[in-house]
C-alpha positions as protocol buffer text, in pm:
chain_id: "A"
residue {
  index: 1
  type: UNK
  ca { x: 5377 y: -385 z: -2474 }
}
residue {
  index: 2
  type: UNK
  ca { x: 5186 y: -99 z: -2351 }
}
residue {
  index: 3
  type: UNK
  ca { x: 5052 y: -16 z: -2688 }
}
residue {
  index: 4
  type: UNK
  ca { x: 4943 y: -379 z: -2772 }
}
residue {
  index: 5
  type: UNK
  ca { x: 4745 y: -438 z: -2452 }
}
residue {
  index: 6
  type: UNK
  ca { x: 4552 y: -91 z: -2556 }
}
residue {
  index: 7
  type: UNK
  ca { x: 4528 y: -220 z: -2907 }
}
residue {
  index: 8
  type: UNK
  ca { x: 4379 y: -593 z: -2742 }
}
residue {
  index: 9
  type: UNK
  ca { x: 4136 y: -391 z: -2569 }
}
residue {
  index: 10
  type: UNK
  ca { x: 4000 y: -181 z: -2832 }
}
residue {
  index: 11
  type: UNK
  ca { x: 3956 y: -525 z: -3090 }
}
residue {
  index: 12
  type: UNK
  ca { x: 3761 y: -708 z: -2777 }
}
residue {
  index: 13
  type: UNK
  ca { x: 3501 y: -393 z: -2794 }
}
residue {
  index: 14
  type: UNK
  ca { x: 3515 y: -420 z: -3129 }
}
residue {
  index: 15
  type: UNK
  ca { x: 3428 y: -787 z: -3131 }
}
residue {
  index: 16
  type: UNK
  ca { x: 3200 y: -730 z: -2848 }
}
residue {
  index: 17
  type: UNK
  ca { x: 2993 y: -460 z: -3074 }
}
residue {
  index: 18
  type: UNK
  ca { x: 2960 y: -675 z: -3336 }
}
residue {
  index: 19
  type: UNK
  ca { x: 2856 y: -967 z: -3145 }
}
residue {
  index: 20
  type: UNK
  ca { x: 2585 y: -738 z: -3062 }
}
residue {
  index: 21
  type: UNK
  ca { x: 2305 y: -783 z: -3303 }
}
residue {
  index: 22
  type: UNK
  ca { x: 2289 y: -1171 z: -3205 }
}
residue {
  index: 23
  type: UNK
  ca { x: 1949 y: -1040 z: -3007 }
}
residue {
  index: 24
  type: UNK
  ca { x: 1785 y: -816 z: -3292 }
}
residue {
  index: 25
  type: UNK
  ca { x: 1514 y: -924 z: -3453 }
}
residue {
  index: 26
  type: UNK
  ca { x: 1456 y: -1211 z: -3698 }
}
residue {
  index: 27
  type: UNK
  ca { x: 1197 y: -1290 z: -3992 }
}
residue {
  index: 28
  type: UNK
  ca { x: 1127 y: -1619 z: -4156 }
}
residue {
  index: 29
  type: UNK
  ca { x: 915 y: -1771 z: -4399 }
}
residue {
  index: 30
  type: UNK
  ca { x: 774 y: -2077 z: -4469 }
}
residue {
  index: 31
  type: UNK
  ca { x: 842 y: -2209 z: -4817 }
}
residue {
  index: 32
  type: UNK
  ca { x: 1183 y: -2106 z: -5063 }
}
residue {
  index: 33
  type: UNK
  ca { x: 946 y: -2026 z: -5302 }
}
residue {
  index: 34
  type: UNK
  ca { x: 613 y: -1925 z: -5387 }
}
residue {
  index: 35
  type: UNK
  ca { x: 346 y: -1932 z: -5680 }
}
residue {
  index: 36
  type: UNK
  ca { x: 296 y: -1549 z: -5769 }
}
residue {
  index: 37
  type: UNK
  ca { x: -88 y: -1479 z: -5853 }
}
residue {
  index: 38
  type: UNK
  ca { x: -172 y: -1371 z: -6216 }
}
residue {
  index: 39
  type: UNK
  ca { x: -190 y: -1014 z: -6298 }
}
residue {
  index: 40
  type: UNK
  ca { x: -407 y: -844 z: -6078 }
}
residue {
  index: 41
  type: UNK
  ca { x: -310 y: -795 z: -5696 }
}
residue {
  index: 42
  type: UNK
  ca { x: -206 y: -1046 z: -5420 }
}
residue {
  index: 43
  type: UNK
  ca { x: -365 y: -1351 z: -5529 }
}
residue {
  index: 44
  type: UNK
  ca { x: -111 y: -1564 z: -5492 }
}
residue {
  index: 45
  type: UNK
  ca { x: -7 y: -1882 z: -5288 }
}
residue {
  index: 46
  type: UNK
  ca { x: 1 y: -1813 z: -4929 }
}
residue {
  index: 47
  type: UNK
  ca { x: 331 y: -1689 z: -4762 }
}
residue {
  index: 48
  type: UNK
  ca { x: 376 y: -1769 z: -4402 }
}
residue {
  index: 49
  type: UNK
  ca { x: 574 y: -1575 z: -4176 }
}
residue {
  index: 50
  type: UNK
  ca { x: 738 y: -1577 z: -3825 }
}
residue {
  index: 51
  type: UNK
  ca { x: 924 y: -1362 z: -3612 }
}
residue {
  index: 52
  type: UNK
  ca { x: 1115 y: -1284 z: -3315 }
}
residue {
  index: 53
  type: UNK
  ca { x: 1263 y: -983 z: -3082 }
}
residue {
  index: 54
  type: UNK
  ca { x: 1064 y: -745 z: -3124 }
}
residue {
  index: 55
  type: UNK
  ca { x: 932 y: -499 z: -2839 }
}
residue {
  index: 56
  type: UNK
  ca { x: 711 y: -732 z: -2693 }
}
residue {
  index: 57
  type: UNK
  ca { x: 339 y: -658 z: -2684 }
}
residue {
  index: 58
  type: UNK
  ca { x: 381 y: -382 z: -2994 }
}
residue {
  index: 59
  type: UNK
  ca { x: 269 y: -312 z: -3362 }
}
residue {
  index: 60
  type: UNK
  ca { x: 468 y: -471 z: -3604 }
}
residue {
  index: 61
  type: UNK
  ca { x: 444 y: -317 z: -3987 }
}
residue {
  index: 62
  type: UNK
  ca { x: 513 y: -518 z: -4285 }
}
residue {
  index: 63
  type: UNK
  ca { x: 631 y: -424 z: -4603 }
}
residue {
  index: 64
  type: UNK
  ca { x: 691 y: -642 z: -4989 }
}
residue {
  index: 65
  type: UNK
  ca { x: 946 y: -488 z: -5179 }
}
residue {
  index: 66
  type: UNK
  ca { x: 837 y: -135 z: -5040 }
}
residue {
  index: 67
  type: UNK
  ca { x: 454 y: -192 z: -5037 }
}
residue {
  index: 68
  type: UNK
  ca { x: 273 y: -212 z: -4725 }
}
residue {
  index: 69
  type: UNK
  ca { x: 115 y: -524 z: -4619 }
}
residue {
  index: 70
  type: UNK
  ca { x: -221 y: -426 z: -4431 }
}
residue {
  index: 71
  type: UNK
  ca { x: -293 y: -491 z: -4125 }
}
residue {
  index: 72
  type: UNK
  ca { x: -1 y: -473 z: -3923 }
}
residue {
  index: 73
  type: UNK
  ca { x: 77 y: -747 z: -3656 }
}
residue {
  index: 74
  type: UNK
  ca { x: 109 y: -703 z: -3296 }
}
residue {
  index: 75
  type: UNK
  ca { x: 366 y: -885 z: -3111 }
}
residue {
  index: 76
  type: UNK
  ca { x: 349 y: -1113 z: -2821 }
}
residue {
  index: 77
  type: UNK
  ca { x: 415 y: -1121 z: -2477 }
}
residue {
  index: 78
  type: UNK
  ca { x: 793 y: -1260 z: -2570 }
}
residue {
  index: 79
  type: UNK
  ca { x: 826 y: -1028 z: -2859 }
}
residue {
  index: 80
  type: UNK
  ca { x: 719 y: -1300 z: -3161 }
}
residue {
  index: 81
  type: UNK
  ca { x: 464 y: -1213 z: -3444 }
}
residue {
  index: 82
  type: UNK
  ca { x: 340 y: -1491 z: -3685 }
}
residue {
  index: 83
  type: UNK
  ca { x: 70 y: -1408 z: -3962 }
}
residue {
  index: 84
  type: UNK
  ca { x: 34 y: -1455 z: -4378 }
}
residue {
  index: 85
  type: UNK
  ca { x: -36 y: -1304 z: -4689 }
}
residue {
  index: 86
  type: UNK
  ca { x: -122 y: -1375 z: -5074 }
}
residue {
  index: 87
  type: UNK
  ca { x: 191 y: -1340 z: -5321 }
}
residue {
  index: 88
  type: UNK
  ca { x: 149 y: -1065 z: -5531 }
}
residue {
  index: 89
  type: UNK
  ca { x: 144 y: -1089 z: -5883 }
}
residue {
  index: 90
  type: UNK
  ca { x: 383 y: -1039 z: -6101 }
}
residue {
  index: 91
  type: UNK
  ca { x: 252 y: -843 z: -6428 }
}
residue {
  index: 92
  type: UNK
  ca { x: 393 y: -858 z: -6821 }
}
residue {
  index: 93
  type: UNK
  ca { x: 574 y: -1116 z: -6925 }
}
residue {
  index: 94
  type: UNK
  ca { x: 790 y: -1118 z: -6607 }
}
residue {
  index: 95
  type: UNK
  ca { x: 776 y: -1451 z: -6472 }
}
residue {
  index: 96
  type: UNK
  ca { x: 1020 y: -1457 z: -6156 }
}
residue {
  index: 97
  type: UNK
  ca { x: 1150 y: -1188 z: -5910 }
}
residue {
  index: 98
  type: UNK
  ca { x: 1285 y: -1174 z: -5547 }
}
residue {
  index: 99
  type: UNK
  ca { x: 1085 y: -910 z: -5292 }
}
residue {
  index: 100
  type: UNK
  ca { x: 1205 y: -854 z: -4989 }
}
residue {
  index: 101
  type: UNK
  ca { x: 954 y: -868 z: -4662 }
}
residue {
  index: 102
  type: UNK
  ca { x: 1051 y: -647 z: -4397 }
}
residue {
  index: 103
  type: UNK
  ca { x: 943 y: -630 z: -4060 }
}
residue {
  index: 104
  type: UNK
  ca { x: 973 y: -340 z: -3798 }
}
residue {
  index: 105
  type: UNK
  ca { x: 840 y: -197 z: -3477 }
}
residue {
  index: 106
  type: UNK
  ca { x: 983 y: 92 z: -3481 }
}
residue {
  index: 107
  type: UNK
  ca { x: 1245 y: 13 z: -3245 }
}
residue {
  index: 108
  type: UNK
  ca { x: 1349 y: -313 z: -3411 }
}
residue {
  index: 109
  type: UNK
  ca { x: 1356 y: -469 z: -3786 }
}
residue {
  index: 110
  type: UNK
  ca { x: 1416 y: -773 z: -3962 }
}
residue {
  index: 111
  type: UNK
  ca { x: 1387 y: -891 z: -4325 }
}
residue {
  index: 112
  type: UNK
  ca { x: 1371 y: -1232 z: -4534 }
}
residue {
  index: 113
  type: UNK
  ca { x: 1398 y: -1270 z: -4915 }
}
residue {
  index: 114
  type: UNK
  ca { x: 1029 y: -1398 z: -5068 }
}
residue {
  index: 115
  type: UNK
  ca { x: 1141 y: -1529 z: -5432 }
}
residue {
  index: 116
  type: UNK
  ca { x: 810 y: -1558 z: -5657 }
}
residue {
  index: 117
  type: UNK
  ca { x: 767 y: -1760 z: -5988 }
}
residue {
  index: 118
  type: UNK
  ca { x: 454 y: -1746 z: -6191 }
}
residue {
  index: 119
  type: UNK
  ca { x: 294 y: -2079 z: -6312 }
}
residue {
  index: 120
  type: UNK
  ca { x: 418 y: -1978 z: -6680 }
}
residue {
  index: 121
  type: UNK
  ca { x: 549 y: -2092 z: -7010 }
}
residue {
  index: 122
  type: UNK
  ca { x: 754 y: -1930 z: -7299 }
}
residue {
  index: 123
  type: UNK
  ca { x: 991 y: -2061 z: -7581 }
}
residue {
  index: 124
  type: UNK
  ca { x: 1328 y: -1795 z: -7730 }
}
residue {
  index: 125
  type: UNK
  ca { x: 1375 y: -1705 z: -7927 }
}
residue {
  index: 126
  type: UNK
  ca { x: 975 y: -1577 z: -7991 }
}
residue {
  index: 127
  type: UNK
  ca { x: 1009 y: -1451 z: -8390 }
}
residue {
  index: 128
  type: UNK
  ca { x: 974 y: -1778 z: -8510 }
}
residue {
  index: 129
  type: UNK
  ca { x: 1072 y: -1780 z: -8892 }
}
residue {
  index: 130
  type: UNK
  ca { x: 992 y: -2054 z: -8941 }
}
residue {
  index: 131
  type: UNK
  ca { x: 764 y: -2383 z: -8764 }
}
residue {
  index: 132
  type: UNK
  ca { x: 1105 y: -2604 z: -8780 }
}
residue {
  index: 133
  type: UNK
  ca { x: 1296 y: -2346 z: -8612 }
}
residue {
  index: 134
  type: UNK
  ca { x: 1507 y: -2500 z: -8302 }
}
residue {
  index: 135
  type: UNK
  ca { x: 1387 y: -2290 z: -7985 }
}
residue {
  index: 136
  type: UNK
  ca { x: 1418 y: -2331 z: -7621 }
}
residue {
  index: 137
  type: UNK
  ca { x: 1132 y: -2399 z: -7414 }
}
residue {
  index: 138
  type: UNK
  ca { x: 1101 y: -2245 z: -7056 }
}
residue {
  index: 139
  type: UNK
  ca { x: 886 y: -2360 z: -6759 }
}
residue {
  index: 140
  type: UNK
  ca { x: 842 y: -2142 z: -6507 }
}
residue {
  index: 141
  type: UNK
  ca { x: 675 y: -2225 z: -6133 }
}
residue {
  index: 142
  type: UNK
  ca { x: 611 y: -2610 z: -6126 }
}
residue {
  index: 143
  type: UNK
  ca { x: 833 y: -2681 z: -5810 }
}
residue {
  index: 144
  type: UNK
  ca { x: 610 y: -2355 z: -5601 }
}
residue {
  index: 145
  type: UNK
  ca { x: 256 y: -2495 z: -5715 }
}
residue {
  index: 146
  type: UNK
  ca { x: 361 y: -2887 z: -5656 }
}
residue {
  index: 147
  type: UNK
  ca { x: 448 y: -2800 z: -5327 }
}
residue {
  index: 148
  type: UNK
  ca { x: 162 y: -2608 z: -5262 }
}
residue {
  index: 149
  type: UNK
  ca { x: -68 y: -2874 z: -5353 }
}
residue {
  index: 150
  type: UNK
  ca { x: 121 y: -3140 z: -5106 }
}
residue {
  index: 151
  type: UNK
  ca { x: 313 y: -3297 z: -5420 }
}
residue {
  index: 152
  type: UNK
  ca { x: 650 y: -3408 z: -5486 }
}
residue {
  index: 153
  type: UNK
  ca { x: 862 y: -3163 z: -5656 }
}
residue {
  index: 154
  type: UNK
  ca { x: 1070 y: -3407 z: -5853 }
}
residue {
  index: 155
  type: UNK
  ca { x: 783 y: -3491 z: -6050 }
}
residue {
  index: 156
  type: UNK
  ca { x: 867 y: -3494 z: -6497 }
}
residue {
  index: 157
  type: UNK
  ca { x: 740 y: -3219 z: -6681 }
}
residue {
  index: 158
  type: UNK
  ca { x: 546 y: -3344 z: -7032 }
}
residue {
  index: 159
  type: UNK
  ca { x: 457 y: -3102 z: -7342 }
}
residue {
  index: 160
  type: UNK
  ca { x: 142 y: -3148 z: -7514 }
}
residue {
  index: 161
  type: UNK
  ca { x: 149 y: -3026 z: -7862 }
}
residue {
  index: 162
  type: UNK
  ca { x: -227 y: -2935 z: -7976 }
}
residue {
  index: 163
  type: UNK
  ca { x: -295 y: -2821 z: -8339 }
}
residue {
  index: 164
  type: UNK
  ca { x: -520 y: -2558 z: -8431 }
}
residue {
  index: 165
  type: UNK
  ca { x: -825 y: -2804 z: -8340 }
}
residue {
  index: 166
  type: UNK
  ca { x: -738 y: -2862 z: -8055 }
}
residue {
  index: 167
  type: UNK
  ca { x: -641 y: -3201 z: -8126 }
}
residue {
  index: 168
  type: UNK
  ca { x: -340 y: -3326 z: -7944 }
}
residue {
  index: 169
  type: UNK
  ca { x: -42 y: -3417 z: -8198 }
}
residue {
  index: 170
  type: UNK
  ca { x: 234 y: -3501 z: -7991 }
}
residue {
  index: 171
  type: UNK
  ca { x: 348 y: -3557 z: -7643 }
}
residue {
  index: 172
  type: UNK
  ca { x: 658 y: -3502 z: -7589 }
}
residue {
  index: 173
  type: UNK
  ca { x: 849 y: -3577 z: -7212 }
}
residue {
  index: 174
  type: UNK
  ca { x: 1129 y: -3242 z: -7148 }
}
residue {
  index: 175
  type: UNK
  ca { x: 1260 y: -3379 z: -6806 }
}
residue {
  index: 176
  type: UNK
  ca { x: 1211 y: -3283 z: -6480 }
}
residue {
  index: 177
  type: UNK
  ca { x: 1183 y: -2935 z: -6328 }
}
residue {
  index: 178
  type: UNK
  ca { x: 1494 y: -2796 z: -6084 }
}
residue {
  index: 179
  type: UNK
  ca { x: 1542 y: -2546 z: -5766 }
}
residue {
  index: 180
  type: UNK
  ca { x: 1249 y: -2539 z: -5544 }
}
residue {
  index: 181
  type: UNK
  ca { x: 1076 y: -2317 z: -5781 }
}
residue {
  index: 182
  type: UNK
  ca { x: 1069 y: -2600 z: -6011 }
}
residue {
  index: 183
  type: UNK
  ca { x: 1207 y: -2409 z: -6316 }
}
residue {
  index: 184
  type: UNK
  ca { x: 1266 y: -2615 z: -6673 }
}
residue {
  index: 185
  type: UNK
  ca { x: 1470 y: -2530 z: -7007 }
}
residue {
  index: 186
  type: UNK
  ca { x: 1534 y: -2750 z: -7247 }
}
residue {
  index: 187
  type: UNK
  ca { x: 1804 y: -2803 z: -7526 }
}
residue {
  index: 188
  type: UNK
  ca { x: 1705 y: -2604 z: -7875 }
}
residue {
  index: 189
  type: UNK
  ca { x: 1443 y: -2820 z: -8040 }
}
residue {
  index: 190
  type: UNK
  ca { x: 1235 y: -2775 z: -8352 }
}
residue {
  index: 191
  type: UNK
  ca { x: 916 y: -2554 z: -8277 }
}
residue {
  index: 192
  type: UNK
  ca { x: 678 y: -2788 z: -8489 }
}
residue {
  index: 193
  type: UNK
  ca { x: 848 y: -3112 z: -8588 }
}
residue {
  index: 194
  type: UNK
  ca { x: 591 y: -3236 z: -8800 }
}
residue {
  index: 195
  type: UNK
  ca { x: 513 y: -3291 z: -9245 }
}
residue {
  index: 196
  type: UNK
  ca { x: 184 y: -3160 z: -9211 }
}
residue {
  index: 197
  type: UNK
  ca { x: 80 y: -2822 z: -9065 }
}
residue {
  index: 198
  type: UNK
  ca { x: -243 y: -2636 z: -9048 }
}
residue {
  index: 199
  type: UNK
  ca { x: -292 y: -2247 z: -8982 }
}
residue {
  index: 200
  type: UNK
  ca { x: -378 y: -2111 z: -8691 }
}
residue {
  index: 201
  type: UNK
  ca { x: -288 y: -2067 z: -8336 }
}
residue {
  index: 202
  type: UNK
  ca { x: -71 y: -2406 z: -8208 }
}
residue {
  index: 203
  type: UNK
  ca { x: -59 y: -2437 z: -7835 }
}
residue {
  index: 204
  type: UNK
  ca { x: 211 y: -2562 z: -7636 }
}
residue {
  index: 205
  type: UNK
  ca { x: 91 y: -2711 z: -7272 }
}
residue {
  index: 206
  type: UNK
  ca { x: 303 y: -2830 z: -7016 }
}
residue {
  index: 207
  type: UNK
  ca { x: 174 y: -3052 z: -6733 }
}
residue {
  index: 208
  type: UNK
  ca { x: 314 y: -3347 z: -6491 }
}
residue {
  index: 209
  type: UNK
  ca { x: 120 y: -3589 z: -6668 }
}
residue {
  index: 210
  type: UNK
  ca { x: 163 y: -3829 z: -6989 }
}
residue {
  index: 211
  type: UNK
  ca { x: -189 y: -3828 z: -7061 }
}
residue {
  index: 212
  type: UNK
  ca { x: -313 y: -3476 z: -7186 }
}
residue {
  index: 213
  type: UNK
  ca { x: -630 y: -3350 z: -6977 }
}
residue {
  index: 214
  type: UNK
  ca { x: -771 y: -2976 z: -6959 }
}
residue {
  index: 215
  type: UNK
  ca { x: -796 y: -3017 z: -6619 }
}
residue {
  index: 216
  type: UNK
  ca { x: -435 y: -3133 z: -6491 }
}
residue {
  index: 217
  type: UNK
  ca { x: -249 y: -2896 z: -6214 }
}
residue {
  index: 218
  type: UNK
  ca { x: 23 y: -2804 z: -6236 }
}
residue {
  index: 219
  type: UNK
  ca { x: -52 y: -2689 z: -6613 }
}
residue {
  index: 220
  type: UNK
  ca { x: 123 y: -2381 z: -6791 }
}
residue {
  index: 221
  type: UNK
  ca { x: 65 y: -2295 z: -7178 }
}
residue {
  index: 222
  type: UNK
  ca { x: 222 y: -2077 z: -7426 }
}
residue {
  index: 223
  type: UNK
  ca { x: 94 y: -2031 z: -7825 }
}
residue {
  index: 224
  type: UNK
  ca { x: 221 y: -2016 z: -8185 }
}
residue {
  index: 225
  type: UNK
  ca { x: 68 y: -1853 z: -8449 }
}
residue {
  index: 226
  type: UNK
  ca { x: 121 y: -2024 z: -8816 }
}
residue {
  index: 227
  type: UNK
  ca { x: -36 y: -1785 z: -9134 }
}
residue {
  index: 228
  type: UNK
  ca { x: -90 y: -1913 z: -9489 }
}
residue {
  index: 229
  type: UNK
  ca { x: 119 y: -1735 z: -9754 }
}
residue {
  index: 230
  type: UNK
  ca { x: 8 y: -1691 z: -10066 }
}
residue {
  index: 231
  type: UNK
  ca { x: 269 y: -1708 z: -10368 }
}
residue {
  index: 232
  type: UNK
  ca { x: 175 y: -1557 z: -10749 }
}
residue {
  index: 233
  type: UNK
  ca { x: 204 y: -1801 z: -10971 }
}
residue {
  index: 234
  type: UNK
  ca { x: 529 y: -1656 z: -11211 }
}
């Protein structure tokens, strides 16, 4: 009996310990996802954070994925910081990642996943044999730039199939983006599904609307290049 009461005694201070961190600091942000900026920097959609218990009245760092975020912010009188910064960019062909922002005061630190999805386009597999080949198309970032421009994120994604000339040939409608980054693949499809084919550089562009336009946003593009070959006669 002895033992047990000791044992009951020790697991409350155990409990106790771990009900601890309850207090410690906390970091937020404002959107589940964000439009990353082009290669280049941070010149990205805006991310906005908040935050709480921290030493009140102090200098609060902040770091993205390991990179500091200048300036610093400086806490209030109850310990809370609020401020914003650009999404980065995300370089290559490397259209999504997860950074983590971290907050500290030295004393205190908190952290919040930032996930980051470039307004993008691509189709797999890319050595295409032929212009009938079935592919996969991939849209990348509609749901982070709808949102960022007020819009509904349920909104149906269109491709726009434009010949060397730039003439539109087809429109076709893929379906609508999912996850709160707004991310699309379809079902293997033919490349170019079409008797007639000219040379040249083909361009695929996605955009929310039916009706083609240059100027629609959201709007993401990716390119195939068709070449003549010549056959000897014999």
């Amino acid at each position: 009996m002895r033992r047990s009461a000791i044992t009951g005694a020790l697991l409350a201070l155990v409990l106790a310990a771990a009900a601890a961190p309850a207090g410690a600091a906390t970091l937020t942000v404002d959107r589940p996802c964000y439009r990353a900026g082009p290669p280049g920097g941070f010149n990205g959609q805006t991310v906005a954070l908040t935050g709480s218990g921290f030493t009140p009245n102090s200098q609060v760092t902040l770091t993205l994925g390991g990179e500091a975020l200048q300036p610093p912010l400086t806490s209030d009188g109850a310990g809370a910081v609020a401020g914003s910064f650009p999404a980065p960019s995300l370089a290559g062909r490397r259209f999504g990642a997860t950074r983590t922002l971290s907050a500290s005061d030295g004393a205190n630190q908190a952290g919040v996943p930032v996930v980051l999805r470039r307004l993008a386009a691509d189709f797999l597999p890319g050595d295409v044999g032929s212009p009938r080949q079935r592919v996969r198309f991939y849209v990348y970032g509609f749901g982070a730039r709808l949102a960022e421009l007020g819009r509904s994120t349920a909104q149906p994604v269109y491709q726009h199939v434009l010949d060397p000339a730039g003439r539109r040939r087809a429109t076709f409608l893929l379906g609508r983006p999912r996850g709160p980054c707004g991310d699309l693949r379809t079902a293997p499809r033919s490349a170019l599904p079409f008797r007639r084919l000219n040379a040249g550089l083909w361009r695929f562009v996605f955009t929310t609307r039916v009706r083609y336009s240059a100027r629609s946003d959201p709007q993401a593009f990716v390119g195939l290049r068709l070449r003549l070959i010549f056959r000897r006669p014999g």
